[in-house]
C-alpha positions as CSV (number, residue, x, y, z in Angstrom):
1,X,48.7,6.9,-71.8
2,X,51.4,7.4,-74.9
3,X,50.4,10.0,-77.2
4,X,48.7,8.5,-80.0
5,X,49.9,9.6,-83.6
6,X,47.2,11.0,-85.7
7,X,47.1,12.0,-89.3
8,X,45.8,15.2,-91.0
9,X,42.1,13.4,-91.1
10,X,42.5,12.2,-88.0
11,X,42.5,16.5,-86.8
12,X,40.4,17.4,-89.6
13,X,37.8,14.9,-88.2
14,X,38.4,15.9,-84.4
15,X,38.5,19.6,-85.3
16,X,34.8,19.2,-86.8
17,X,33.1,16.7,-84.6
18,X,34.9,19.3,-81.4
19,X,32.5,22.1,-82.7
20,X,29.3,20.2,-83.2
21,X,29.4,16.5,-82.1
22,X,25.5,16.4,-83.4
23,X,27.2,17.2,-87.4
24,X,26.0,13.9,-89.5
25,X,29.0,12.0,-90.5
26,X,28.0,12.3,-94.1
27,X,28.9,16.1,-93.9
28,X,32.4,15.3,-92.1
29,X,32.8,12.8,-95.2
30,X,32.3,15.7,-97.6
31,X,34.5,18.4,-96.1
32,X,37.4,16.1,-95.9
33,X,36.7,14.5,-99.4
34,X,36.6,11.1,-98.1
35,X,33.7,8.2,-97.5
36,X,31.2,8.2,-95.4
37,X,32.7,4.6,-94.7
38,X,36.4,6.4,-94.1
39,X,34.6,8.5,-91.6
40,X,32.8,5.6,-89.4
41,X,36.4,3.6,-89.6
42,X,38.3,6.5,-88.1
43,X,35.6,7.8,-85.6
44,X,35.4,3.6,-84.9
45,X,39.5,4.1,-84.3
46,X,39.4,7.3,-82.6
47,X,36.9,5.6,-80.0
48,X,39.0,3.1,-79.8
49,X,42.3,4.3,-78.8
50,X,40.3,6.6,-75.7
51,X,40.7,9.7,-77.8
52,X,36.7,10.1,-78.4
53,X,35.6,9.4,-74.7
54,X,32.0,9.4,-76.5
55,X,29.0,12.2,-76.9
56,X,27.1,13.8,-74.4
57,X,24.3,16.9,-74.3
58,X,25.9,19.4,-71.9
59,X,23.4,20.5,-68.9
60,X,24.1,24.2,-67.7
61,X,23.4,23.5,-63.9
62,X,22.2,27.0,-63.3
63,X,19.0,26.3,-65.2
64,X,18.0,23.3,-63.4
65,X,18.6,25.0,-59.9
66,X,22.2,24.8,-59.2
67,X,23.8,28.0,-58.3
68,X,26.5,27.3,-56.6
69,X,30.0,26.2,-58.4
70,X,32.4,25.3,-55.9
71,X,35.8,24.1,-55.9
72,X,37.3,22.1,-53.2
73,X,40.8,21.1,-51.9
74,X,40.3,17.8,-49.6
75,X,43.4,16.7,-47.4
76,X,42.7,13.7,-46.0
77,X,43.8,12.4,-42.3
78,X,44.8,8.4,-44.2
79,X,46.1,9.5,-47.2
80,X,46.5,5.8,-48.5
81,X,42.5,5.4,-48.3
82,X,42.6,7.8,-51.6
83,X,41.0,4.7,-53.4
84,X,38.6,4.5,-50.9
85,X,37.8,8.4,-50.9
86,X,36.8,8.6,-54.3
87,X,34.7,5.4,-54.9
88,X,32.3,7.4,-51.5
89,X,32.9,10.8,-54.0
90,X,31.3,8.8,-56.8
91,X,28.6,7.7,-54.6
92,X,27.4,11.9,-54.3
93,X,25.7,13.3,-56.7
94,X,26.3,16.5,-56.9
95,X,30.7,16.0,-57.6
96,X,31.1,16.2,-60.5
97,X,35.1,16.1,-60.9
98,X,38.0,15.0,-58.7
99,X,41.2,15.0,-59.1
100,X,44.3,13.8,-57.5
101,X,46.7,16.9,-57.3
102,X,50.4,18.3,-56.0
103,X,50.3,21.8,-53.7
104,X,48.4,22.0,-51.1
105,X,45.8,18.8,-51.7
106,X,45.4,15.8,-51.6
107,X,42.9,15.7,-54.1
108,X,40.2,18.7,-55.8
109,X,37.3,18.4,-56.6
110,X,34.1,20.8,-58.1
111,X,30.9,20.2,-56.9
112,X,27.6,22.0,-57.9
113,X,24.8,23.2,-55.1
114,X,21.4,24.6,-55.6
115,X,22.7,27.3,-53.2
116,X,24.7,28.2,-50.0
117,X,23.0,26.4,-47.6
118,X,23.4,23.1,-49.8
119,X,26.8,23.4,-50.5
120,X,27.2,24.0,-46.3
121,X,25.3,20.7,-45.9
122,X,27.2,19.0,-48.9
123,X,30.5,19.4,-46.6
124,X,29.2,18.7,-43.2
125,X,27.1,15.5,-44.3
126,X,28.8,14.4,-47.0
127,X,32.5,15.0,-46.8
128,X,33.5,15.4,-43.2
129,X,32.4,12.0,-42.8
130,X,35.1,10.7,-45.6
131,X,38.0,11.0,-43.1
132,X,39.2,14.8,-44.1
133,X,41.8,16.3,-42.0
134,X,40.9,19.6,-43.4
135,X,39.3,21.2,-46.8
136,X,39.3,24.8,-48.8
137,X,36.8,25.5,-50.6
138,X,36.5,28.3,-53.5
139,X,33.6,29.4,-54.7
140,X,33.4,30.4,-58.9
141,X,31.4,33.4,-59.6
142,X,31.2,32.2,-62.9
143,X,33.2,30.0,-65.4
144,X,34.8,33.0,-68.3
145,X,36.7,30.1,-70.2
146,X,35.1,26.6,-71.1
147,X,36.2,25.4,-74.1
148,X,37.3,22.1,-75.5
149,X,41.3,21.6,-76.0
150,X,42.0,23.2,-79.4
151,X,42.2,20.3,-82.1
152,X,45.4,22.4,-83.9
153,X,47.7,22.2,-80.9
154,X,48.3,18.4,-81.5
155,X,51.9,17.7,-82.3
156,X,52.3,16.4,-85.8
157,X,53.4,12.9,-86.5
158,X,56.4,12.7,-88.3
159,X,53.9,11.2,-91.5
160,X,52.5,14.6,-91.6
161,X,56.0,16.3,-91.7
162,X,56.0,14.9,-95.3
């Protein structure tokens, strides 16, 4: 997708609703002087254009049970059945991401386990069985960065320059 050209409300908006997605529109309204109509029309366009992908509550897995974070490189023996691959990924619960990569894998992907043993039987039940020629996986003691992209590292549009 083409990067979309946003205005100064556009970031001022994105930089407010990025720290607290739960702040009421009416207080985005006042910090950037505008309506509370402006505001519904731009988070409306913002949707729109797959910028906003939506709102969600954010679940640490650790304190439902999960203590296992793992990261796994999948090579698969039929490469061209990647389709096929990640509509069965989709179908277990505990990946959470996959992604199609360069290097060394076909595709990555994180999963979450309630501990060791899981995470063995996660593999051996649930992977081997998609076709996998071979698979790393990596471990993550914890996560010491998780942060939204910063909204101030969008490139300007040239009606910004002004």
């Amino acid at each position: 997708m083409a990067n979309q050209k946003l205005d100064k409300l556009d970031k001022q908006i994105l930089r407010l609703i990025a720290d607290d997605a739960r702040i009421p529109f009416l207080e985005v309204a006042r910090a950037c002087n505008v309506s509370g109509a402006a505001i519904h029309q731009r988070i409306q366009k913002l949707t729109n254009l797959g910028i906003l992908k939506g709102s969600q509550f954010v679940i640490d897995p650790e304190k439902i049970g999960y203590e296992t974070c793992a990261y796994i490189g999948l090579n698969l023996r039929s490469p061209e059945k990647f389709d096929e691959v990640v509509e069965k990924l989709r179908n277990i619960p505990e990946v959470v991401e996959c992604h199609y990569t360069t290097g060394d894998f076909d595709m990555f992907i994180k999963i979450y386990a309630i501990n060791n043993h899981h995470l063995l039987n996660i593999i051996h039940d649930k992977l081997q069985p998609l076709g996998l020629a071979r698979s790393e996986t990596i471990i993550s003691f914890n996560s010491a960065i998780d942060r939204q992209l910063p909204i101030m590292d969008i490139p300007v549009s040239e009606e910004d320059e002004d």
